[in-house]
Backbone as JSON, one array per atom type, in Angstrom:
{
  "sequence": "XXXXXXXXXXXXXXXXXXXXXXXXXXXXXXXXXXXXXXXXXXXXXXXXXXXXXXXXXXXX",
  "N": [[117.48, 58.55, 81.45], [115.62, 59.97, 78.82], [115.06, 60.52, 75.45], [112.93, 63.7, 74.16], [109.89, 64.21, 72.5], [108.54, 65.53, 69.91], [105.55, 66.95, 68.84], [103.55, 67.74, 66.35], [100.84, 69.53, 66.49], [98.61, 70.16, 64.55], [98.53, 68.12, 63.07], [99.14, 66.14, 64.45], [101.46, 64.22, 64.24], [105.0, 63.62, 64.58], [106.98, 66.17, 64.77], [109.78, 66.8, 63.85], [112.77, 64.63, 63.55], [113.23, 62.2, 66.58], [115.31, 61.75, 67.22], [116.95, 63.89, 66.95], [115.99, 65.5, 69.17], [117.36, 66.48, 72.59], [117.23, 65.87, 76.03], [119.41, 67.2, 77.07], [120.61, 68.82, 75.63], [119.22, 71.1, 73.55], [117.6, 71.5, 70.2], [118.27, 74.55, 68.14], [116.42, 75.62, 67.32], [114.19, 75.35, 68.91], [115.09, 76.91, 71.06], [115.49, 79.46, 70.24], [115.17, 82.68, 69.3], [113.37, 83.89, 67.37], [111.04, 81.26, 65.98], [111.05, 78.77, 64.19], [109.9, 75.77, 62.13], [109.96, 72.92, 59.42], [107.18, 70.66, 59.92], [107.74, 67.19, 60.36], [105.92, 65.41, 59.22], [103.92, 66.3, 58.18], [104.67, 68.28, 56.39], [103.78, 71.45, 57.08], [104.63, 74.69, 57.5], [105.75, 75.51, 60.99], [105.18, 78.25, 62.89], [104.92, 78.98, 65.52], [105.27, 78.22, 68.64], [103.28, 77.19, 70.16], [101.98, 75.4, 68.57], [103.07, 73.11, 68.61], [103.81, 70.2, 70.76], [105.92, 69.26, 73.76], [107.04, 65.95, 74.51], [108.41, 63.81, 77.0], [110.33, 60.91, 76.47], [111.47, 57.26, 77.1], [114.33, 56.32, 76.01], [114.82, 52.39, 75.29]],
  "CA": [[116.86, 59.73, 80.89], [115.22, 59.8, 77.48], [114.53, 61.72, 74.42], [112.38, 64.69, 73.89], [109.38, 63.88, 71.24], [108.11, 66.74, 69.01], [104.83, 66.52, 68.06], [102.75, 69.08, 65.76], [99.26, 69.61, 67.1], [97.8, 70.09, 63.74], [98.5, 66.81, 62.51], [99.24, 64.52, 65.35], [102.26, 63.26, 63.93], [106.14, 63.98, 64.79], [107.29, 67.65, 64.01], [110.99, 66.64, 63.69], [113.34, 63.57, 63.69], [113.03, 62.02, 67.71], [116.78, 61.52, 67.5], [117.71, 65.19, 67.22], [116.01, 66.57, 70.31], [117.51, 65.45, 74.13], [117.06, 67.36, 77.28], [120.7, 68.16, 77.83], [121.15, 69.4, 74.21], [117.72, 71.06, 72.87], [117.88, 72.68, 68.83], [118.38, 75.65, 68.05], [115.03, 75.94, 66.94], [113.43, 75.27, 70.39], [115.77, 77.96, 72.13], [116.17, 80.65, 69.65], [114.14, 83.93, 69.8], [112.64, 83.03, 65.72], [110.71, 80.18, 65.9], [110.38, 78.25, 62.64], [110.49, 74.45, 62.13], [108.92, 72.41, 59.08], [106.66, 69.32, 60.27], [108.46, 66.35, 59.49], [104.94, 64.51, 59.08], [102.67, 67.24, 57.37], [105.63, 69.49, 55.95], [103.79, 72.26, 56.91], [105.77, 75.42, 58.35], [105.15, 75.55, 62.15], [105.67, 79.01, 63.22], [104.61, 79.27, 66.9], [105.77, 77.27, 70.08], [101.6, 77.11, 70.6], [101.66, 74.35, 67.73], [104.08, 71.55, 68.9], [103.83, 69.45, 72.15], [106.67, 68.21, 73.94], [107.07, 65.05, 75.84], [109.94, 63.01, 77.1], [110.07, 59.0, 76.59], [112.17, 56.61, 77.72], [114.83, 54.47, 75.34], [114.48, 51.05, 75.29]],
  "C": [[116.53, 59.46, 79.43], [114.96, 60.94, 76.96], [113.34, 62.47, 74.57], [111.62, 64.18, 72.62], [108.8, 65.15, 70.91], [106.77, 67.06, 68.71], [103.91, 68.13, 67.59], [101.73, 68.8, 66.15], [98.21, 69.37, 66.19], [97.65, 68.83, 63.04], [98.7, 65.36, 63.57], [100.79, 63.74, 65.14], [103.99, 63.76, 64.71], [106.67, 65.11, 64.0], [108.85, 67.51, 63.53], [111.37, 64.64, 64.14], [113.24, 63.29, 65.87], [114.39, 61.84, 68.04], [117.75, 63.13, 67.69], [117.09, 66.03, 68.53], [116.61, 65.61, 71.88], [117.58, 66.61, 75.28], [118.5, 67.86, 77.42], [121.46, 68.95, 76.39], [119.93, 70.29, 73.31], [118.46, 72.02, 71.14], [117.63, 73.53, 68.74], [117.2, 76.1, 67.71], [113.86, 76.38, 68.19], [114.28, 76.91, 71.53], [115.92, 79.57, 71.46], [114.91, 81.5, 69.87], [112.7, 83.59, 68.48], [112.04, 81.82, 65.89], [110.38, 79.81, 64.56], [110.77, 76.4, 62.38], [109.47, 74.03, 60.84], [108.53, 70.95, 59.76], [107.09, 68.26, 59.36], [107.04, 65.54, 59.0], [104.18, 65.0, 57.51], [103.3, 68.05, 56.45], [104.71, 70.92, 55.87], [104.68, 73.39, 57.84], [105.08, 76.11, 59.68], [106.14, 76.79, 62.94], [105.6, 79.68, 64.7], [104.77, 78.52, 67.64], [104.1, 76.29, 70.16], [101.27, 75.7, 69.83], [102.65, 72.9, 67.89], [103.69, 71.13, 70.34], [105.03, 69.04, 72.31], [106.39, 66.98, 75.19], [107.93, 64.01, 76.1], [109.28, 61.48, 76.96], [111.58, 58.59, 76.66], [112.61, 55.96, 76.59], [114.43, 53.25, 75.49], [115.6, 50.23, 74.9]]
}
């Protein structure tokens, strides 16, 4: 099983560290009612689900 990647829509890049999300643990950010995360890429503040992608990858 592998990590969970983040990515912000508006920039393309990684919205958070790839080490803090995993399917059997997700952050509090992803589950809570508030959504608020800043983009680790763009630092801007990503306030809607609508603006991130997720998609699992495989360790190595």
């Amino acid at each position: 099983m592998g990590n969970i990647r983040v990515v912000h829509i508006g920039c393309g890049g990684p919205a958070i560290d790839d080490d803090q999300v995993h399917p059997d643990s997700l952050p509090a950010f992803l589950t809570s009612e508030k959504f608020s995360v800043t983009c680790l890429t763009c630092l801007d503040e990503i306030t809607d689900r609508s603006e991130i992608e997720l998609a699992e990858y495989l360790n190595q």
